[in-house]
Structures are given as C-alpha cells and as structure tokens.
C-alpha positions as CSV (number, residue, x, y, z in Angstrom):
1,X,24.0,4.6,-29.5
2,X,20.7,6.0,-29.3
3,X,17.2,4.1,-28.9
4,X,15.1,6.9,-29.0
5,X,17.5,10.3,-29.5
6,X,14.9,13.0,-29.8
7,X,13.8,11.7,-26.0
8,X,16.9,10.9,-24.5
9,X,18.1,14.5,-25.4
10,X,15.5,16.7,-24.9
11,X,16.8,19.6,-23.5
12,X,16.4,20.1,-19.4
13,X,13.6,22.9,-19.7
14,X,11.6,21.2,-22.4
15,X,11.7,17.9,-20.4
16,X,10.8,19.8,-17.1
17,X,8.1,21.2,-19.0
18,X,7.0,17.5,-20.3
19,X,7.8,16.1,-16.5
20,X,4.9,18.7,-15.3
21,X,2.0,17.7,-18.0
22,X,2.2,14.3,-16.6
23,X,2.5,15.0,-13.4
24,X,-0.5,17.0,-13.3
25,X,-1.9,13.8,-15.4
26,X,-1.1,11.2,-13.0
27,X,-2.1,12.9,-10.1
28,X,-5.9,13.4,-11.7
29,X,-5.5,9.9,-13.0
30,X,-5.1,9.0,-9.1
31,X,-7.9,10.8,-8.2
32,X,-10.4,9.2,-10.4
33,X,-9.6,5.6,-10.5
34,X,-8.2,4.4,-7.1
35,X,-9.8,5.5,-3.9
36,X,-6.5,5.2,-1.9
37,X,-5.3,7.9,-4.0
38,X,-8.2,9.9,-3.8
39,X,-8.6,9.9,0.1
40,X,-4.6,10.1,0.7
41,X,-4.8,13.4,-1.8
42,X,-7.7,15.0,-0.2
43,X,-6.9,14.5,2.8
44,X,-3.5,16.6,1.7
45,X,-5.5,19.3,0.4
46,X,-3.9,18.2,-3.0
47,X,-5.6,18.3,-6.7
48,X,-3.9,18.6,-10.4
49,X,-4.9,22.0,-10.2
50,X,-2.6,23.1,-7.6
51,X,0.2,21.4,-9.5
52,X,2.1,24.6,-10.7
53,X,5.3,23.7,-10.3
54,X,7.6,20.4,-10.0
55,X,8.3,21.4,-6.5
56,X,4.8,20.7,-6.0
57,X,4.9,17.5,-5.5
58,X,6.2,17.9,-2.3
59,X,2.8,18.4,-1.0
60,X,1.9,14.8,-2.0
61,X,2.2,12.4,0.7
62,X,4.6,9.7,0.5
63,X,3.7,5.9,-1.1
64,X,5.6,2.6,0.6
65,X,6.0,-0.7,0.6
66,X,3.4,-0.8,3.7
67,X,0.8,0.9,1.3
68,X,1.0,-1.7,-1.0
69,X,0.9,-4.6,1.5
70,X,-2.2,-3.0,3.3
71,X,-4.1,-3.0,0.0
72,X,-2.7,-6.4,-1.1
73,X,-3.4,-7.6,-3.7
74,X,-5.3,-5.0,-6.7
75,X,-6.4,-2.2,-3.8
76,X,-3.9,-0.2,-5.8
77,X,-4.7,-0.6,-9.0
78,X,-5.7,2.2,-12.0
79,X,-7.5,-0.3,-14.3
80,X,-9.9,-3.1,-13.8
81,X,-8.5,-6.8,-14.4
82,X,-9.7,-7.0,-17.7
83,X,-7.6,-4.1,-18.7
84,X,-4.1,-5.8,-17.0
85,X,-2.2,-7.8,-19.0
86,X,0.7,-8.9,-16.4
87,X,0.9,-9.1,-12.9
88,X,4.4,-9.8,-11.3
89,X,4.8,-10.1,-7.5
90,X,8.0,-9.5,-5.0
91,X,8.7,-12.8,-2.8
92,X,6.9,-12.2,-0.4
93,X,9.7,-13.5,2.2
94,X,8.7,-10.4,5.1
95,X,4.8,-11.1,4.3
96,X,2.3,-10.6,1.9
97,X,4.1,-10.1,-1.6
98,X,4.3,-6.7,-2.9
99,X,1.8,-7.1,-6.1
100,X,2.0,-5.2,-9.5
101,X,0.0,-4.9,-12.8
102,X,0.9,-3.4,-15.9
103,X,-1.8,-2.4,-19.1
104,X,-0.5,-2.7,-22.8
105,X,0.5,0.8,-22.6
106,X,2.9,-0.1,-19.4
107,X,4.1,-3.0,-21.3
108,X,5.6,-0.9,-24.6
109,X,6.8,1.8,-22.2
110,X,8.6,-0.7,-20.3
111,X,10.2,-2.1,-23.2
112,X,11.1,1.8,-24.3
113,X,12.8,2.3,-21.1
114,X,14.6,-1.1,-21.0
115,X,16.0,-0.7,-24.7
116,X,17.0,2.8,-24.4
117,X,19.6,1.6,-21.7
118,X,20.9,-0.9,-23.3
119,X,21.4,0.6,-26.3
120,X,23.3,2.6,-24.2
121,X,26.1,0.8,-23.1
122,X,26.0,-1.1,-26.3
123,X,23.6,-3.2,-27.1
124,X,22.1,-3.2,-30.8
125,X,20.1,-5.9,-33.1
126,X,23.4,-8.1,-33.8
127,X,23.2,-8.9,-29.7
128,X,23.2,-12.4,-28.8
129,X,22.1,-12.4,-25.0
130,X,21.8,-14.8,-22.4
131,X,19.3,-13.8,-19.6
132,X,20.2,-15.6,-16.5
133,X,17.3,-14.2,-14.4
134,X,15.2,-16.5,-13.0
135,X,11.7,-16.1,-14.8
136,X,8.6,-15.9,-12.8
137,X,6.8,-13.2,-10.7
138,X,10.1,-11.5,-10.5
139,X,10.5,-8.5,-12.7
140,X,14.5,-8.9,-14.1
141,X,13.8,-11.5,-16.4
142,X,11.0,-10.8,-18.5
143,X,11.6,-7.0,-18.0
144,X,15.0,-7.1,-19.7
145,X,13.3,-10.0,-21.9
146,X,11.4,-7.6,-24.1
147,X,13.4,-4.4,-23.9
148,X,16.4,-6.3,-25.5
149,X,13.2,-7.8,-28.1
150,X,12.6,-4.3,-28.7
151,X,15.9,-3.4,-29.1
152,X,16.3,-6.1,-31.7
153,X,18.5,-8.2,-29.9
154,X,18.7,-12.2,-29.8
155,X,17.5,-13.3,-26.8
156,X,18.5,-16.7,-25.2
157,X,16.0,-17.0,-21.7
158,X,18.4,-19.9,-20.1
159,X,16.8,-18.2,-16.6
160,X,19.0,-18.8,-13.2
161,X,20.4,-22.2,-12.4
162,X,22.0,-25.0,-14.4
163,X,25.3,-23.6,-14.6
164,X,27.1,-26.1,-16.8
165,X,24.3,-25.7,-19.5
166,X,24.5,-21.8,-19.2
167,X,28.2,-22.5,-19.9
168,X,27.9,-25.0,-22.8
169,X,25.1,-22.4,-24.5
170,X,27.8,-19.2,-24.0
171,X,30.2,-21.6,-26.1
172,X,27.4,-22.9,-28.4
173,X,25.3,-19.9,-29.1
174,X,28.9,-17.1,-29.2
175,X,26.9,-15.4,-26.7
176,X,28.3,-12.0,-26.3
177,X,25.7,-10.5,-23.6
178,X,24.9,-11.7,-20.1
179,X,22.1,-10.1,-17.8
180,X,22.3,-11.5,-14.1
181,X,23.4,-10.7,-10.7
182,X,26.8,-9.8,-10.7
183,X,27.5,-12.8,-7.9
184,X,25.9,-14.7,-10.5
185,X,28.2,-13.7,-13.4
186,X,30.8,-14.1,-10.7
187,X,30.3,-17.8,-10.3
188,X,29.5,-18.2,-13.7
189,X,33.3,-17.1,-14.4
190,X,34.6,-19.3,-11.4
191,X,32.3,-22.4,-12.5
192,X,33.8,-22.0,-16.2
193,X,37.5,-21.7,-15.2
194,X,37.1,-24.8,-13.2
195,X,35.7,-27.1,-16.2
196,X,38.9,-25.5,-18.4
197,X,36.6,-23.7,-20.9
198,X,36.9,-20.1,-19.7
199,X,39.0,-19.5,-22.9
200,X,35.9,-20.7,-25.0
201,X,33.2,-17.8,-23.5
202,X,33.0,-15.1,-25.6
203,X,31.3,-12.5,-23.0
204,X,31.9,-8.9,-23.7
205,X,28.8,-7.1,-22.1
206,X,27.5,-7.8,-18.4
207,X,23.9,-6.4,-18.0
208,X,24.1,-7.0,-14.3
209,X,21.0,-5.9,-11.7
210,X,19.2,-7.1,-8.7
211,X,21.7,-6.8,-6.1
212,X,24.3,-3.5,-5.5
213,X,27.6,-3.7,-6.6
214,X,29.9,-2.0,-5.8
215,X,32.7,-0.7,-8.1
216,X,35.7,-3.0,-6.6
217,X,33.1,-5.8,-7.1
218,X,32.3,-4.8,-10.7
219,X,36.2,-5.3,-11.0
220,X,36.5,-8.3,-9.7
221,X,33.8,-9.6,-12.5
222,X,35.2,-8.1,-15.0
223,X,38.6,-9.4,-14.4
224,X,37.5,-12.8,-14.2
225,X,34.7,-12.5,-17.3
226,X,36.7,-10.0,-19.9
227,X,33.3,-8.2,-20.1
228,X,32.6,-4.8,-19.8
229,X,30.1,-4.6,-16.6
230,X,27.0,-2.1,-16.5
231,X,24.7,-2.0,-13.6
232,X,20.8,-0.7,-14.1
233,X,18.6,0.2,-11.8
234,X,14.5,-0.3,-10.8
235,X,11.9,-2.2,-8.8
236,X,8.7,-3.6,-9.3
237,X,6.9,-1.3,-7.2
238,X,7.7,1.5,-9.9
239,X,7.8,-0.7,-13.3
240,X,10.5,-3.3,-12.7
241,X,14.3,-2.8,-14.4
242,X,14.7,0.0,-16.8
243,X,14.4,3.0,-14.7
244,X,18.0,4.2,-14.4
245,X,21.1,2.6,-15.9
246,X,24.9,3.4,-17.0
247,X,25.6,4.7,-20.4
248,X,29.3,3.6,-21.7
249,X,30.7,6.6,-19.8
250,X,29.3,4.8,-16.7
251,X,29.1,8.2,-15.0
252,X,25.9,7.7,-13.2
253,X,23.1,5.8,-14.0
254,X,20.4,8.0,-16.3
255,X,17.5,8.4,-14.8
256,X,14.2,7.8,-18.0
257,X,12.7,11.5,-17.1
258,X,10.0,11.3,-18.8
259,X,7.8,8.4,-17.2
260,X,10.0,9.3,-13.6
261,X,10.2,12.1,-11.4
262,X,13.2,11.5,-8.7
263,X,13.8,13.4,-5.1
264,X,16.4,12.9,-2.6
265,X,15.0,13.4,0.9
266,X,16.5,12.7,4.2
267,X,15.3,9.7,5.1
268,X,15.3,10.5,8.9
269,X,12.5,13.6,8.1
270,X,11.3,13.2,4.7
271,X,12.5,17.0,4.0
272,X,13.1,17.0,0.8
273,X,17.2,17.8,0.0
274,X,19.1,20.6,-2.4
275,X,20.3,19.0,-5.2
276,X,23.7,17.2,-5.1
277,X,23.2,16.2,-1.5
278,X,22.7,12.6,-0.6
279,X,19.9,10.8,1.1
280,X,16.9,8.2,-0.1
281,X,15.5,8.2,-3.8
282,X,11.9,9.1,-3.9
283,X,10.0,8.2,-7.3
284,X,6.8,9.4,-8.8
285,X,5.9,7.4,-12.2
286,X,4.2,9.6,-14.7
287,X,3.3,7.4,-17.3
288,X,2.1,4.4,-15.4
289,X,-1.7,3.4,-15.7
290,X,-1.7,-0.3,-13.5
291,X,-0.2,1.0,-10.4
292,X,0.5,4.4,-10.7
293,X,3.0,5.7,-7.2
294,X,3.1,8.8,-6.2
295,X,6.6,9.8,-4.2
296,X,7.4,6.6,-3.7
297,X,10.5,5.8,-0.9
298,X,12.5,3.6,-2.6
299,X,14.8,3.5,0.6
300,X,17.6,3.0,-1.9
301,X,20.8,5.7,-0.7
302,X,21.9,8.1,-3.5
303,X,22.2,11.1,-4.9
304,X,21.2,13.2,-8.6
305,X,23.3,14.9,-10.8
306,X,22.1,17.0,-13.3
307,X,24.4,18.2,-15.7
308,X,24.5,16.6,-19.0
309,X,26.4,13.8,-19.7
310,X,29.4,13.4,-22.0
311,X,27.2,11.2,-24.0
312,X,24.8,13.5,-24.8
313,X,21.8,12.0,-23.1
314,X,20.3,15.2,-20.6
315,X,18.8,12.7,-18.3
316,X,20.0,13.5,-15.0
317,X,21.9,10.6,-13.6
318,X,21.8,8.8,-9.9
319,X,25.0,7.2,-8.3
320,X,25.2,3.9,-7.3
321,X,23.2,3.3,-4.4
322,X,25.5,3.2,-1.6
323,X,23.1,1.2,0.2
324,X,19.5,0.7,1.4
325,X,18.0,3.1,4.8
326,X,16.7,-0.8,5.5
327,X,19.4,-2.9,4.8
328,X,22.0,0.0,6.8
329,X,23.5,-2.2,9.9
330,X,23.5,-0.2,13.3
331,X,26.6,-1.8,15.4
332,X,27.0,0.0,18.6
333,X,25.3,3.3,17.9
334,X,27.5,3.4,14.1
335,X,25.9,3.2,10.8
336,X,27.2,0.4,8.5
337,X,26.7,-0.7,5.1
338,X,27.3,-3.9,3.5
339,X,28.9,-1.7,0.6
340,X,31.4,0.1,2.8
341,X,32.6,-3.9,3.7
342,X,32.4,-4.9,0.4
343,X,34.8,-2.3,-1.1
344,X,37.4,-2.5,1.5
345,X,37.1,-6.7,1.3
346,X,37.6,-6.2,-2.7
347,X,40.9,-4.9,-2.4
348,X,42.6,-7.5,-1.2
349,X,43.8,-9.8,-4.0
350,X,44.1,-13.0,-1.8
351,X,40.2,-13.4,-1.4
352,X,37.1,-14.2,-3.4
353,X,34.9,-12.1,-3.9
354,X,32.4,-13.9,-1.7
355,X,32.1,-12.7,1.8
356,X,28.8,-12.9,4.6
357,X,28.2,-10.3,7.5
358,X,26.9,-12.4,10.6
359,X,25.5,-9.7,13.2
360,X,25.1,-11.0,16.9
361,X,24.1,-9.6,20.3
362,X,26.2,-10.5,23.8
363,X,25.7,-8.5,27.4
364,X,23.8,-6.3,25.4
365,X,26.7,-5.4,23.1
366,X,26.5,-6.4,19.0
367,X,29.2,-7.6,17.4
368,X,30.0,-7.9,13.7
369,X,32.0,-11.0,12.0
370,X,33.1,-10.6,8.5
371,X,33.3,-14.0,6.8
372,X,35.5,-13.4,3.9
373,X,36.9,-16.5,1.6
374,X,40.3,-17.5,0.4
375,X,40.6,-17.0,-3.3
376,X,41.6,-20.4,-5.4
377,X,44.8,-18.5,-6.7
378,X,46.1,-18.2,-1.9
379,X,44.7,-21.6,-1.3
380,X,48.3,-22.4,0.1
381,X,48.3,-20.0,2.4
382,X,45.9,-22.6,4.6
383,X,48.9,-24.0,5.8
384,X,50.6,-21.0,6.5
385,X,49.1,-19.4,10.0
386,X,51.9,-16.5,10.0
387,X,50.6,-15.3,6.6
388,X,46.9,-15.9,7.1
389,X,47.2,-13.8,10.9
390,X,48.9,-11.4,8.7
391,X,46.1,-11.1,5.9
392,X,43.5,-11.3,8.5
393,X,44.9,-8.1,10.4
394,X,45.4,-6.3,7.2
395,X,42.0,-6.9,6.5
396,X,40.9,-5.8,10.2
397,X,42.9,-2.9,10.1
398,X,41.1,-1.3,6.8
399,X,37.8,-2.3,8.3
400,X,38.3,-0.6,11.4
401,X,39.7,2.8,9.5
402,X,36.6,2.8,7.1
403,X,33.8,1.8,9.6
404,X,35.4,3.1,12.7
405,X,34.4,0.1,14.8
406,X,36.0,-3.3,15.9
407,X,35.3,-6.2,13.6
408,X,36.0,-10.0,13.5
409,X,37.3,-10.8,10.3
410,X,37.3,-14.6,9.6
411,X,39.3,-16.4,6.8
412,X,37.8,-19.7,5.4
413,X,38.6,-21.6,2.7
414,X,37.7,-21.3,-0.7
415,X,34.2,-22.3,-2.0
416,X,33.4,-22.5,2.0
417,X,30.7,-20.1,1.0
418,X,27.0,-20.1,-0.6
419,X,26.9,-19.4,-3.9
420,X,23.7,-17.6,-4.9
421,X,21.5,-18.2,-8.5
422,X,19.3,-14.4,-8.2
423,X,19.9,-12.2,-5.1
424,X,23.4,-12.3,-3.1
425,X,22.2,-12.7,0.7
426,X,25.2,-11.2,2.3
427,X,23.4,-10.1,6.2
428,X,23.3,-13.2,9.0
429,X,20.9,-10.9,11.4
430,X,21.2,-13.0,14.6
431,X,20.2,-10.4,17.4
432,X,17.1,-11.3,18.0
433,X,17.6,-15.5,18.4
C-alpha cells in the first residue's frame, strides 16, 4: 500500500534531480536566515551556486549534536517564534537539551513522511492503534500521532506507563496496532500472559522505534505478541520518526528522499564512503524550514542500498543500525556493541529477553559482565547448578566467538531485571566511579 505512489516511486534520476533543487534551496535558505549557517558556509567557501552536483555537499561542513547545544535554545532556528508552531526537546540527561522547532509546513511534511511508512507495512484508515510513547517533548509520540491521523487511522494516545490499563484498552478497543519500544511491547506481552488475558489481545502490527533491535530481538516479540514487528527510523534533530522505515518486505528501512539526503562516512575521518560500504549515517534535510541541518552525524552505524525494492518504492533503503559510533563499548583495545550481545543472548531459548551490560575498570584492565535473565518457561533450572553452569558456559562460549574477548556472563532470575516504559537502558558504564 501506497500513501503517496507518484513520490514513493519516482524513478532514481528524477528524484536525484528533485534531491538537487532542494539542496541548492536549503543551502540558500541557510544562508539567509541563520547566521551559524551563514558563517559555517562562508567560511567553507560554500554558496547554492557551487552546488552542481549531489556530491557537492561534501564541501559543507558537518552539523552535531554539539552545534545544537552551543546555540541552545533557537540559535538554530530558520523562522522567528511567531512562525514555529511546536518545539520538542531531547532529555537533556548529558546537558542542555537538544531543542527543535517545526513551522506548519514541517508539521504536514512530517505527517507525509510518517504515513507513507506506515502505509507501508500496513497500516490503512480501518487501523485501530495504541501509541504507547510517552507524550511530551519527546518526538515518538506525537510524531507517529498525526502521521497515523493522516493516514486515516484510529488513534488511541494511552502514552507509556499504566500497563494493566494499556492491556484492558487492547481487549476493549480490538486494538490491532501498537507503536512503542520493542522492550515495551516485550513486557506488555509478558505483563498480559501473567494476568491470563494474552489470548484476548488482538495485536497484529508492532510499530516499534526509539531503541535498536535487533532481528533475534524482533523475534522474541513477535513470538510472544503474534504481531508482525516493523522498526522505523529518525531523531528530533532531523524531524523526529518518519525518516526511514521497513516496508512489508522488511528489506531495509526506506529512506523519504525527497526531504533527506543520506551519506555513509567513516566516522574515524569523515571521508565520505563508496556506496554499499558501512560506516555512520550523515543527513541533510531538504525540506525543513525550523531547523534546517546540513550533513548532520547521526552517529547511528549503517549502510545504503540502492536498488529498488521488491515493493516497488525506489527509495534507497538503510540497514538496521548495528549500533551507535557513541554507544560502541571499547573493552581492552576491542570494539563492542550492545547489538552483537544482544543477538548472540537472543538465541538461547532459556532466557528473557532482558539482559544489562555492566562495564568496570580493575589494575587498569576493563571488564565486561553480561547480566542475562532466566526466562519464566527455565525457572526450575534455579535449582539445578549443573544445568545453569552448563547454560552459562554456552552462553560464554558464543560471546567469546562473536566479540573475541572474555566475558562474565551472569544468570539471575527472572523478572530480576528493570523493566523499561520508553528507552531500554542496557550500558552500566562504571569505569570512571
């Protein structure tokens, strides 16, 4: 299904073409209303003139996260306050928050870009959908909110928390949609079995986002929610959800060309990468008037395929993320990331799909424990020290092979773990206490 066919299939050297008008546009639009811009792009020796070709944009400089906080809150900003309509904020857990702003015009291209993906993997005006996002500064909730709108759909905003009642409205309601994190949905699934009403939740779409997930992980939902599990893809700093996400082939997530210009560059140099190769996603909006970005480092770990999809959307498509340049654990002089754990720990049918990485520092030395927790289905293997040694070395063994380093791996019993409401925290970083 199609939200906008003409766009969505636009073939690659028409959309190219359309890619470089706005481009050229956003670049002048930089220019003229936000001084950062302006400075950063003479200093470069860059105008909207030069622009010839795509592979221009490499002369831009990059935009990050720092950029943002250093001109916290509007220093970033296209458009006056008068002409913003929202503002949305990150946390603000490391510091100042990373702040946002969005015209009309952002507004009902956001909703564009958010409905043409889930139309894609299914989603139509007969939709009954439960958002549980928590609502606030944070993008998810109101982002998917009015794309789904758009899309027709009937939307139920229960936001994060208050399990039971999310349960009792799934049964109430018939709700056949849930958008969440997929630890959320996890529990959800868990929480439901446990009060006997599993049987009664009528799920058959997972809209699922925030956090990464890994395909053994996606699994594990599935398995335990009979829905059929689709990740998307986006951050505030570039419009919020809605700019990549799975189509039912779930071949890649497709990436909306025409209001985002992706590069893969190796995040070590910033040299931009041939095409195929793997390194960090770099986005330039092209439509975006409240906080336009230029090359933005998303710091997200992926890689672009172009070829068209069996769909028939021409969109080029990113992989899963296999992990953040920032989130990447170094453990004695070897790169690690919590997704590499994660799809070894989601092979083994005798634990939950709940597990914590606790990262310490002896004589110098770090160390990595691997917290992983019993599933309900084992829970009599407690009892049983020959079988849990023997689980526990299975489980050592396959980390070793993958990661290539020494791990301790550490069985505890079920619901031993924190259960999270928005964004799995998986890393215990205690080197520097």
């Amino acid at each position: 299904m199609f939200f906008q066919k003409e766009m969505e299939t636009m073939p690659r050297e028409k959309l190219e073409a359309l890619q470089l008008e706005r481009l050229k546009w956003t670049v002048q639009y930089c220019m003229d209303h936000i001084p950062f811009y302006a400075a950063r792009l003479e200093k470069a020796g860059v105008t909207a003139e030069k622009i010839k070709t795509l592979s221009d944009v490499q002369y831009i400089p990059y935009t990050t996260k720092a950029d943002i906080r250093d001109t916290y809150p509007f220093g970033l900003f296209g458009k006056p306050l008068k002409e913003i309509v929202r503002i949305h904020a990150s946390s603000g857990t490391t510091g100042k928050p990373t702040v946002v702003g969005y015209t009309k015009r952002d507004l009902d291209n956001w909703g564009d870009c958010v409905a043409r993906l889930c139309a894609a993997v299914g989603a139509s005006d007969e939709t009954i959908v439960q958002i549980a996002f928590g609502y606030g500064l944070f993008t998810g909730a109101l982002g998917l909110h009015y794309g789904l709108e758009k899309l027709g759909a009937t939307v139920v905003p229960t936001s994060s928390g208050n399990t039971e009642k999310q349960i009792m409205l799934m049964q109430d309601f018939q709700t056949d949609t849930l958008v969440s994190t997929p630890s959320y949905a996890q529990y959800i699934g868990e929480k439901a079995k446990e009060m006997g009403v599993l049987e009664n939740i009528h799920l058959k779409l997972g809209l699922f986002g925030s956090e990464g997930c890994t395909p053994e992980m996606r699994a594990q939902v599935e398995k335990t929610l009979g829905v059929f599990a689709t990740d998307n893809y986006g951050m505030s700093e570039l419009m919020g959800p809605g700019v990549s996400g799975e189509c039912i082939r779930r071949e890649g997530m497709h990436i909306n060309e025409d209001h985002f210009l992706a590069e893969i560059i190796n995040p070590a140099t910033g040299e931009v990468l041939p095409r195929g190769e793997q390194g960090e996603l770099v986005i330039t909006t092209l439509t975006k008037e409240g906080i336009p970005m230029l090359r933005y480092r998303t710091k997200d770990i992926t890689s672009i395929n172009y070829e068209p999809c069996a769909c028939g959307r021409t969109f080029a498509r990113m992989a899963k993320p296999a992990g953040r340049s920032d989130d990447m654990l170094k453990i004695r002089g070897v790169n690690v990331f919590p997704s590499q754990i994660e799809s070894v720990l989601m092979k083994f049918p005798e634990i939950a799909p709940h597990y914590q990485l606790v990262v310490t520092r002896a004589n110098f030395s770090d160390a990595l424990e691997v917290k992983v927790e019993l599933s309900d289905d084992t829970l009599h293997l407690i009892e049983n020290y020959a079988a849990l040694e023997e689980l526990r070395g299975r489980i050592h063994h396959d980390l070793k092979t993958v990661l290539g380093i020494e791990t301790k791996v550490s069985l505890v019993e079920h619901k031993t773990l924190e259960r999270f409401q928005g964004k799995a925290q998986r890393i215990l970083d205690l080197r520097n206490q």
